[in-house]
C-alpha positions in Angstrom: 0.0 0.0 0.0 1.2 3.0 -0.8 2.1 5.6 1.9 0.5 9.4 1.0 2.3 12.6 0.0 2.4 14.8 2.6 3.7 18.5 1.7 7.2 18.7 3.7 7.4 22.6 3.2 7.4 24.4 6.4 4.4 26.8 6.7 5.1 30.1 8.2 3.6 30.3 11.5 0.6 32.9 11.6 0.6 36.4 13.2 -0.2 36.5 16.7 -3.6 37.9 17.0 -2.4 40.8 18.8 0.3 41.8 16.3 -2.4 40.9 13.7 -4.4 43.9 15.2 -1.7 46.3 16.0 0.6 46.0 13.0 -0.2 48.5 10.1 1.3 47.4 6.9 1.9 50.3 4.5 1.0 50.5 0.6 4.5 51.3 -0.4 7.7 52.4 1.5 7.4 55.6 3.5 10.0 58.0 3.9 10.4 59.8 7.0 13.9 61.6 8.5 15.8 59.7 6.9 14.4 56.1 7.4 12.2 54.3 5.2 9.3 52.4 6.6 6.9 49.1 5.7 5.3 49.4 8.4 4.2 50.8 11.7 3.4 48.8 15.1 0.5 50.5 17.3 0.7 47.5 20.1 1.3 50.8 22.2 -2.3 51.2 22.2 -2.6 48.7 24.9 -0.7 50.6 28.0 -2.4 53.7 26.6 -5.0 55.8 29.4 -8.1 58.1 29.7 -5.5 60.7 30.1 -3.9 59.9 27.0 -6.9 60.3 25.5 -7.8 63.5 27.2 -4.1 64.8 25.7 -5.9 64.1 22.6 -8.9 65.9 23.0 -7.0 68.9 24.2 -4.8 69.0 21.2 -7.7 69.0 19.3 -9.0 72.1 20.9 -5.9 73.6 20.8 -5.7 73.2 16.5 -9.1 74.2 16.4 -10.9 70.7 15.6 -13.8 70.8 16.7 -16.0 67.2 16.2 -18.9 65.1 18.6 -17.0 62.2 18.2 -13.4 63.3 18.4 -11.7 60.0 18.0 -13.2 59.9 14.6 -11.4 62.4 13.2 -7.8 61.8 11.5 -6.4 64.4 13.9 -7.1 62.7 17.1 -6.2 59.4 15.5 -3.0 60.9 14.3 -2.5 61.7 17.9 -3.1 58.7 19.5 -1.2 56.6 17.1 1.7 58.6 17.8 2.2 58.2 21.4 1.0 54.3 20.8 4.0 54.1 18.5 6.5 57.1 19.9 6.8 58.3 16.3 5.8 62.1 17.0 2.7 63.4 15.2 4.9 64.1 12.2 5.0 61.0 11.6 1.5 59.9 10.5 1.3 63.9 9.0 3.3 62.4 6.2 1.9 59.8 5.2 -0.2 59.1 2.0 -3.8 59.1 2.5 -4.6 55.6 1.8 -1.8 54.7 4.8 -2.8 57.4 6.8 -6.8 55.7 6.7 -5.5 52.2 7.3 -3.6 53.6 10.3 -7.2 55.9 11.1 -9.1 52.4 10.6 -7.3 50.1 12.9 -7.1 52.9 15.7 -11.1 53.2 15.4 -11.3 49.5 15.8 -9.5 49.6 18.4 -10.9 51.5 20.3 -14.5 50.2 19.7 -13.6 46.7 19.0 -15.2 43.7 21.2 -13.2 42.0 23.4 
């Protein structure tokens, strides 16, 4: 009897889930000071506060932003990604608009995401 073929390729394990969540791929290279990057990783997000949060809403005021759901907009996003990442606000600024809403997206989820 004949044994079967079994594939003897390793597979690459998956993406934690958490990385999975955090880890914003980018549409092509971005350039910023200098460096070039693929990617950006927002697992910061987890050790973030209400007070962080609060920074937000005050930098909001302070640019003259003024929105009913605040974490909505790409401002406060911008803001929150950047202390999640320690990029400064710069950062996601310069980024193309179809990166900067993938970044805007997972943020959102993030925040109203189930557990």
């Amino acid at each position: 009897m004949e044994q079967p073929i079994t594939n003897t390729t390793p597979v690459e394990a998956p993406a934690s889930e958490a990385e999975a969540t955090t880890l914003v791929k980018f549409s092509k290279p971005y350039k910023f000071e200098g460096q070039t990057y693929s990617e950006i990783d927002l697992s910061g997000m987890d050790s973030l506060t209400a007070e962080d949060m609060i920074a937000a809403e005050k930098h909001l005021m302070r640019t003259g932003v003024f929105s009913p759901l605040p974490e909505m907009t790409v401002e406060y996003v911008q803001f929150i990604a950047a202390r999640a990442s320690g990029q400064p606000v710069e950062f996601f600024k310069g980024l193309p608009p179809k990166d900067a809403i993938k970044v805007k997206n997972r943020v959102t989820s993030f925040f109203y995401g189930e557990d």
